[in-house]
N, C-alpha and C positions, 0 to 999 in steps of 0.2 A: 616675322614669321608668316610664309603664306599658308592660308589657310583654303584645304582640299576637303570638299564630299562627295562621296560616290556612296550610288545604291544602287547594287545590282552590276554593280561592274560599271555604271553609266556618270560618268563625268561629269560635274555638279554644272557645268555650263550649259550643258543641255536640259539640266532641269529646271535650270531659272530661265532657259529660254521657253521650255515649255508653259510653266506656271505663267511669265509674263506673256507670252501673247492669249492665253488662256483669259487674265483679268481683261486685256482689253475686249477679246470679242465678245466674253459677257456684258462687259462694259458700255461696247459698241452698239449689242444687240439691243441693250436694254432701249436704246434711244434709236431704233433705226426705223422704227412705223414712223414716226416723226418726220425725220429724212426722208424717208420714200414719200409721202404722202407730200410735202413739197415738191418733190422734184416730180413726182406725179402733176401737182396744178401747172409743174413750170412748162414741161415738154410730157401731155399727156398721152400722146402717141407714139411717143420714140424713146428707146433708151436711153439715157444717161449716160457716156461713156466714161466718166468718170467714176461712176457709181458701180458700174461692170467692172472697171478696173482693177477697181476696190477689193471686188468681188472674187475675182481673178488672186488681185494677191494676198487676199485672206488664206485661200484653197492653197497656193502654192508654200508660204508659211508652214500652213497645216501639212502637208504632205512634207516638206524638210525634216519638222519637228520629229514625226512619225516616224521618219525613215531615220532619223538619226538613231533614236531609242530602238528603233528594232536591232537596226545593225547591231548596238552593244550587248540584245541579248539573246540573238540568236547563236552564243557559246563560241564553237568552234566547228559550226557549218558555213561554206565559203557562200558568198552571194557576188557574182559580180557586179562590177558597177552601174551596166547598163540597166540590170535588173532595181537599181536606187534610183537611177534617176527615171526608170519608167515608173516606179511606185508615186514621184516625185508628181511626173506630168499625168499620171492617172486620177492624181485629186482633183489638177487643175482642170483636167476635160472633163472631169462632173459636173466643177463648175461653169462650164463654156457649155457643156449641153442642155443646162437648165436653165440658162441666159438664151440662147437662140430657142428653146422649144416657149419659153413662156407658158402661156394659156393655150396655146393652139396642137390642138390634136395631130393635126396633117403637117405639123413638124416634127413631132414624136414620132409620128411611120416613117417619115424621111430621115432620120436619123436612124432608126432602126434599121432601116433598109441597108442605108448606108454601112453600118457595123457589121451589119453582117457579111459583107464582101472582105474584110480584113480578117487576115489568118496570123493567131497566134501560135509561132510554131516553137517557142521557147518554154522547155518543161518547166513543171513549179513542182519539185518533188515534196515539198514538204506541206501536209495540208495546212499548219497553221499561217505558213507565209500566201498561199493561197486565199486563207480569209481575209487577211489583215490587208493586202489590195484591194478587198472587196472592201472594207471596211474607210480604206483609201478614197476609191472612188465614191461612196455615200456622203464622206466629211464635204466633200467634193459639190456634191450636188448639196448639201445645206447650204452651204457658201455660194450659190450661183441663186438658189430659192432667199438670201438674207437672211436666212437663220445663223447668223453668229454666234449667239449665246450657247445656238444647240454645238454648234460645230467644236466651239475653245471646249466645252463640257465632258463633250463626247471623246474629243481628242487626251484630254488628261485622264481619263477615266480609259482608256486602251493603253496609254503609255503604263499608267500604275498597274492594268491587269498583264501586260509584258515583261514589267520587274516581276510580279511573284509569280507566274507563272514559271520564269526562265530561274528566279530559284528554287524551283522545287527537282528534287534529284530526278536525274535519270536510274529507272528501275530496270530497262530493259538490255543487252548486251549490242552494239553496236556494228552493225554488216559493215566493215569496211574495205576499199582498195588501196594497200600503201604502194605508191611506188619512189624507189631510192636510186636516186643518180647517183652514180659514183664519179668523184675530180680526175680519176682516168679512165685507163682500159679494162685495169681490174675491181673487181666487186667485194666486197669484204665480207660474203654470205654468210659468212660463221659464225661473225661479230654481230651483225643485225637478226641473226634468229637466237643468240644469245640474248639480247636484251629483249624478242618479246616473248623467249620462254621465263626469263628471269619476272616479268610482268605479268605473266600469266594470259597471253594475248595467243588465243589460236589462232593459226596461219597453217596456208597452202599455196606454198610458190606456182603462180601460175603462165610465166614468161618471163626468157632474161632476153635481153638484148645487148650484144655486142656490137663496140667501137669505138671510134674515137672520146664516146662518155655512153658507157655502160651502165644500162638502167634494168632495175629486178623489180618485180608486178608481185605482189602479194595479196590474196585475200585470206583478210582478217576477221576474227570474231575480239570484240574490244567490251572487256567489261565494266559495266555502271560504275562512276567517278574514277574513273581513268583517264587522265588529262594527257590530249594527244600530242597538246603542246609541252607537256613537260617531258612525254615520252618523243619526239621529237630530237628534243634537247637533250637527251640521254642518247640517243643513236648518234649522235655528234659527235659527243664527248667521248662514248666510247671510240670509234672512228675517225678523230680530229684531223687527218688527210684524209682519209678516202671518202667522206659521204660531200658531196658538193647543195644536194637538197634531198626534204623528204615530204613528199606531197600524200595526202589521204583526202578519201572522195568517198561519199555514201557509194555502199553497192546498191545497182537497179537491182529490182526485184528479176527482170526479167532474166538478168545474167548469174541469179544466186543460185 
């Protein structure tokens, strides 16, 4: 019998991943004055590249682990992929900018300076995905500073505050945009505002498009624990020829 645990929807492999690299950087941490303080007498003016390295892939661990546990409980809000693996290399460049700034102040302006000619033009609608980057990039800089201890601590202590946050219910009703392909030319419009009247899902068609795959735009009002994926799966089933996919996307504030 294989034996499965999940919490929080998060797949038990991602948790013994997190917990173990967790003991080690405590682990690690606890002995790493030690370490530094050797490789201090050995090459007192130059970094260690090996010990950077280290450094490097403690950070980028840390930023997998994170990014793993976020994805499973961020529900049923889409994130692309580019957006994981920049949460990914966002830890590791915390720790690459606390390894080049060191002690020296007139590296911190030069990196600042630097940062600042880079335009982030990729939105983060959701404010908590927006911290947890932030929270990304600090793991980041402890692991370039060798604080591991803080880092494995700090990292399971976000992952656990991810689990209960992500299940505590949604109270609030959900802005959404469905939109439904249809496998031809025709729409099956009667059938799909049947299931989200039968759901209690307000909507107002707001464009169809005709053609060779005929696509209808809906904005929806979706109320707390209404599973988009089970409703989904219901406009299939009713429709088992005509719907080809059904995509839903938060509404911007600016287009509500």
């Amino acid at each position: 019998m294989r034996f499965s645990l999940e919490l929080g929807g998060i797949p038990s492999r991602h948790l013994a991943r997190a917990l173990g690299l967790c003991v080690v950087l405590v682990a690690g941490g606890l002995y790493w004055r030690a370490i530094l303080t050797a490789a201090a007498k050995a090459a007192p003016t130059l970094h260690n590249p090996f010990i950077e390295l280290l450094k490097l892939t403690a950070a980028f661990a840390i930023g997998l682990v994170v990014t793993s546990v976020h994805k499973h409980t961020r529900g049923e809000r889409e994130w692309s992929t580019s957006m994981e693996h920049a949460q990914i290399l966002l830890c590791v460049s915390g720790a690459l900018m606390m390894i080049i700034i060191g002690d020296s102040l007139a590296r911190a302006f030069g990196i600042a300076g630097a940062a600042s000619i880079i335009r982030f033009r990729t939105p983060v609608d959701d404010p908590k995905d927006a911290i947890i980057l932030f929270l990304s990039l600090g793991f980041g800089m402890a692991c370039g500073l060798g604080a591991f201890a803080l880092a494995g601590l700090g990292m399971v202590f976000l992952c656990v505050a991810m689990v209960y946050l992500a299940r505590q219910p949604e109270r609030q009703p959900r802005r959404m945009v469905l939109a439904v392909a249809a496998a031809g030319e025709e729409l099956p419009i009667s059938q799909i505002q049947e299931v989200l009247d039968r759901n209690g899902v307000t909507f107002e068609q707001r464009e169809v498009a005709h053609g060779p795959e005929a696509v209808v735009k809906y904005r929806v009002v979706v109320q707390p624990g209404l599973s988009l994926e089970d409703l989904s799966d219901e406009l299939r089933r009713t429709t088992p020829e005509g719907i080809k996919s059904v995509v839903w996307e938060r509404a911007r504030k600016k287009n509500e």
